[in-house]
N, C-alpha and C positions, 0 to 999 in steps of 0.2 A: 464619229459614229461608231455606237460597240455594236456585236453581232450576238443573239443570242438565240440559241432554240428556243424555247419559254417564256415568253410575257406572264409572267402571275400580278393578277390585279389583287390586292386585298394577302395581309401578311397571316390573317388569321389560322387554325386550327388546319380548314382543308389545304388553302397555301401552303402552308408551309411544308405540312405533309407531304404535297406533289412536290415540293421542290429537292427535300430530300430525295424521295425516289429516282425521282430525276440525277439528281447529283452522284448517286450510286450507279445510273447508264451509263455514265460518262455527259451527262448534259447541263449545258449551259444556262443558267437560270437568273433572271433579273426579277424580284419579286418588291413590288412599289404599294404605298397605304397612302391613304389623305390623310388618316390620326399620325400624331410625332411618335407613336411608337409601334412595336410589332406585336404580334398575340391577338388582334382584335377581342372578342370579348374573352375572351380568359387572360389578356393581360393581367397583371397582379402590381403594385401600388406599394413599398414597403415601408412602413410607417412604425420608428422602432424597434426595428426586429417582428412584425407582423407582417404577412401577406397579405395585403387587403383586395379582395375580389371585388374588383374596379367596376365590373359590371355585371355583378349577381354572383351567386355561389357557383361554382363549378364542381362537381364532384365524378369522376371517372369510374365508371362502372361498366363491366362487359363478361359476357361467358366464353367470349371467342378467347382463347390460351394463347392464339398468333399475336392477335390486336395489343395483348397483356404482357406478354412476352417484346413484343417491339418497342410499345412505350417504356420498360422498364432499362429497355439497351439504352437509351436515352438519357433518362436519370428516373432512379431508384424513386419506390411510390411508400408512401408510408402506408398506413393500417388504419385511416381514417373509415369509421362505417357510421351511414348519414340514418342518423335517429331523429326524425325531425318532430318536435313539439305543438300542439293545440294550443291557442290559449282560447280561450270562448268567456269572456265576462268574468275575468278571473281566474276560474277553475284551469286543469291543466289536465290535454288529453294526449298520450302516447299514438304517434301514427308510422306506419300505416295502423287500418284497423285492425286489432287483434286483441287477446285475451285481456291483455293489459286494459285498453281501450274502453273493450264490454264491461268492465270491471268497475272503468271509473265513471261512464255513463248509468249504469244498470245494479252491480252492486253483488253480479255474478260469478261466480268464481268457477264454475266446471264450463268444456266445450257443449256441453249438453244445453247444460241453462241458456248459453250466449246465443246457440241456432234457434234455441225455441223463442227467442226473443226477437230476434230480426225474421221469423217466419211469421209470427201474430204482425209483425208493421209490415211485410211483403204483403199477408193477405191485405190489410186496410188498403194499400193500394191496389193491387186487384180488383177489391169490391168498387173501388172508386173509380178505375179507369170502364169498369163494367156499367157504372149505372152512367157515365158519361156516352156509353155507348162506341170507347174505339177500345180495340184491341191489340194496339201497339202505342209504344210512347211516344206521343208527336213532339217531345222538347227536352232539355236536360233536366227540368223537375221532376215529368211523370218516368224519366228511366231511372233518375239516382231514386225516389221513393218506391221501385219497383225490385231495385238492387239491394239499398241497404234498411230501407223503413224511416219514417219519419225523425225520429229522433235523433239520427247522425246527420241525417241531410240538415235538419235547421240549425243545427249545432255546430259543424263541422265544413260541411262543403256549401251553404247557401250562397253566406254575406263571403266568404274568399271568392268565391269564384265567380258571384256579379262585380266584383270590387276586380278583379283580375281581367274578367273580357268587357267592364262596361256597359253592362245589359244585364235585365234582367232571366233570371232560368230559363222565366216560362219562353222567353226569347231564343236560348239556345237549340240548336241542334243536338239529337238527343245522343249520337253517336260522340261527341266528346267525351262523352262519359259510358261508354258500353262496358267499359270493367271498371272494377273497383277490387284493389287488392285488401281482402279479409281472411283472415286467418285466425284459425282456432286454435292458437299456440301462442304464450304468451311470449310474442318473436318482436323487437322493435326494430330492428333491420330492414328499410326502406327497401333497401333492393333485393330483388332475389338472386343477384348476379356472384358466380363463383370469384371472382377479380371487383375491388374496389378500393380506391383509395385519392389520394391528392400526392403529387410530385414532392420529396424533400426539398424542401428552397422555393416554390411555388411555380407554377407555370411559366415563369417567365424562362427557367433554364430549359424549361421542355421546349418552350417554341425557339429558344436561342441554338438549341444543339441540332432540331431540325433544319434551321436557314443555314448552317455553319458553313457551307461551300457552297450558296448561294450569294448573289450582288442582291444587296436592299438597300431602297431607298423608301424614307419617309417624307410627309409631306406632298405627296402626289397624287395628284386627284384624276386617275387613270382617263376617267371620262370627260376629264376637259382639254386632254390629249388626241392631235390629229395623229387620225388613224388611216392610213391608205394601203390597201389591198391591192398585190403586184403578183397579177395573174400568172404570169409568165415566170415567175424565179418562185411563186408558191413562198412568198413572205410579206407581211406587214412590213410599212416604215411609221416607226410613232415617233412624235416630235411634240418638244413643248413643254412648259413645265422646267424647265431644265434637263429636258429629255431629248434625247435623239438615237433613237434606236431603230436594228434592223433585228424580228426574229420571226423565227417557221411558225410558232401555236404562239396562242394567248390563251392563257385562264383565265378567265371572272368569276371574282364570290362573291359580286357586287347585287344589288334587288334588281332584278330582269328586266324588272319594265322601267326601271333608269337607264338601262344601257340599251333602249331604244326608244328613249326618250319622248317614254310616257304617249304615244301614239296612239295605244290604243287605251287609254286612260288608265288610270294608277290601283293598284293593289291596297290592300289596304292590313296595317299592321297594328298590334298593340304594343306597344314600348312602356317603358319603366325608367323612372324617374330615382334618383338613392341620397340617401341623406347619408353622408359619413359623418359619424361624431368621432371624437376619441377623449372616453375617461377616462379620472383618475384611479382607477380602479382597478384588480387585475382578473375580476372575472364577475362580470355582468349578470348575464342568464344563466351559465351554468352549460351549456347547450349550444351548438355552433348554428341552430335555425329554431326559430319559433313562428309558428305561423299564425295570424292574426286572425280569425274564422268568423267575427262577428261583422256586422256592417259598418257599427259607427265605427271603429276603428280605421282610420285612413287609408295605413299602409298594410300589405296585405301580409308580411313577414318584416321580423328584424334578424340579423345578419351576427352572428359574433366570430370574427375570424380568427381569433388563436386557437379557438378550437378544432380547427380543421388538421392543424399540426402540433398544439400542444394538447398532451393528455394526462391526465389524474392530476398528481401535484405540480408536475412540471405547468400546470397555467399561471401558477401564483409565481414564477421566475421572472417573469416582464411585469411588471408593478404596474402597468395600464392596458387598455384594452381596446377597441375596435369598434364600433358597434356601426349596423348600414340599415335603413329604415326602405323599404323599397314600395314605392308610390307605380300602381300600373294606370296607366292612360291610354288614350287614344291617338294615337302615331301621327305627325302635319308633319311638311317638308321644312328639313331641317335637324330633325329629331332622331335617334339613333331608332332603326326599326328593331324589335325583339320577335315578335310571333306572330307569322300569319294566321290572317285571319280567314282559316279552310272552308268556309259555310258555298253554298252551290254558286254564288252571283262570282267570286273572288275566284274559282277552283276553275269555273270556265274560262276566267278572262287571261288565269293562270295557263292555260292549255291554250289557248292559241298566241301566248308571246314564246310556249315553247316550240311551237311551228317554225316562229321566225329563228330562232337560238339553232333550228336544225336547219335552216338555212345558210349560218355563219359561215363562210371558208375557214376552216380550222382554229374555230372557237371552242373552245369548252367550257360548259355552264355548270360549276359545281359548286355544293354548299346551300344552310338555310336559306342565304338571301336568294342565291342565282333559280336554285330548286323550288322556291317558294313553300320549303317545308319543313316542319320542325325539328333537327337534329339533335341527339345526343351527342358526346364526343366519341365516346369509343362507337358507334356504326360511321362518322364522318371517316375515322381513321381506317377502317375497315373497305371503305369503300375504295379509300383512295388506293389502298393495299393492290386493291384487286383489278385495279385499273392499266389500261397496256402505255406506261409513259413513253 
């Protein structure tokens, strides 16, 4: 039987992070996964000399200097900046929206022409939601058509974004969409964030230097682990699995309403599906994301991962390529969860499993699954920063 302060359930991004901090107190940390490897989704896949993001692009972005400054003690971040591409029936549109954008849409070239453009499609919705008789957007159509005007919404955000949650607009909740990053400057820089880039060597050395003075074990399906709370010494004994341990806290980044198994009925997520090819080729799209915006179109993006780390000519030095086709669907047990799904029925049922979570004796529920909400990496990191291990 080992002795450890920290149970961390799940090796992923937030794990890992506590366990470093932890390991800098002086504390003892046993950090277990049900996948055979550690990183959960920012694990990385190397195929060639390529990183391949195993489960969707991952791109590190933040304004916090701490956050930037700690991942980088770590290992050093390259100068990746995430330009991600349109495609709409061929044609090819620069996003986020900006001068570029209006340009290839419209045919505009000053910030003058672009505003006076999306101001004649604001009004048509005005007038529209006017003679409908409401004066707020009751769904994700009538806010993006109120935001950006018809012709980016049918182009650009329609068929991605029923293809991405599964529903139609007029179906959404209109708050999914309450901003939309536009810009009168011909800027193709996705984020506004002062820090952004991807790890030299890929994620997997970021999550490895993090566990480095922690115990891991893979292969452990924490929850099929007996768990007994020992009121008197203020310690779990967990056993099983090839487990048998004694430690003071547990962390979970596991979906909440599994680790109380589904009681008060299941949450509900949208997950994604990936096709990895690899051609013979050394450079596909040109582009490390292109995103697929029409309907018939299946998948909602393709994936080219040398370009998140190789640039200019240096692409054409590996002779083949990467390419990840990414399919969203509808989450069943079994299936890797990717985003909940925050609409009013899911966010209440979410709120009272976090009742129960605050009733744990010295559990802590951290992380998109545990929190049931959609993280970036750099605020996941941020949080954990700021947390008393």
């Amino acid at each position: 039987m080992a002795d450890y302060d920290y149970l961390i359930a799940g090796a992923g991004l937030f794990g890992a992070t506590f366990a470093y901090q932890a390991a800098q107190k002086g504390l003892r940390c046993l950090v277990v996964d049900r996948r055979a490897h550690v990183g959960g989704n920012v694990y990385c896949r190397e195929v060639g000399g390529i990183h391949v993001h195993e489960y969707g692009a991952h791109i590190f972005h933040t304004n916090n200097s701490e956050v930037w400054r700690f991942v980088n003690r770590i290992v050093p971040f390259n100068r990746y900046t995430n330009s991600p591409v349109a495609n709409y029936r061929g044609k090819l549109y620069n996003l986020p929206f900006n001068m570029n954008t209006f340009y290839q849409m419209w045919g505009v070239t000053t910030p003058e022409e672009a505003q006076r453009k999306i101001d004649e499609q604001r009004q048509d919705a005005i007038r529209a939601m006017h003679e409908a008789g409401v004066s707020e957007p009751r769904n994700l159509e009538e806010q993006a058509l109120l935001l950006i005007g018809r012709d980016i919404y049918e182009r650009l955000i329609k068929g991605y974004t029923e293809k991405q949650w599964g529903r139609p607009c007029t179906e959404l909740p209109a708050f999914i969409i309450r901003r939309l990053p536009v810009r009168l400057v011909f800027d193709n820089n996705y984020f506004n964030d002062a820090h952004q880039g991807i790890p030299i060597g890929g994620y997997n050395l970021l999550i490895d230097g993090l566990l480095q003075q922690a115990d891991v074990l893979t292969h452990i399906d924490f929850l099929k682990c007996r768990r007994t709370w020992d009121a008197a010494s203020q310690t779990y004994h967990v056993s099983g699995q090839q487990l048998d341990i004694v430690c003071r806290k547990i962390v979970f980044t596991g979906c909440i309403d599994e680790y109380f198994n589904y009681q008060l009925g299941p949450l509900e997520y949208r997950t994604v599906r990936f096709e990895h090819t690899t051609l013979p080729c050394p450079n596909h799209q040109g582009n490390a994301v292109v995103n697929y915006t029409e309907a018939e179109v299946p998948y909602t993006r393709s994936i080219e991962h040398k370009h998140f780390e190789c640039f200019g000519q240096a692409v054409y030095d590996i002779p083949h390529t990467v390419v990840s086709r990414e399919y969203a669907t509808e989450w069943k047990p079994g299936m890797e969860p990717y985003y909940p799904v925050n609409d009013e029925r899911n966010s209440l049922l979410y709120n009272r499993y976090k009742a129960l979570a605050e009733r744990e004796p010295n559990v802590i529920f951290g992380g998109r699954l545990a929190e049931y909400r959609y993280y970036d990496m750099a605020p996941i990191v941020e949080k954990v920063l700021q947390m008393e291990v």
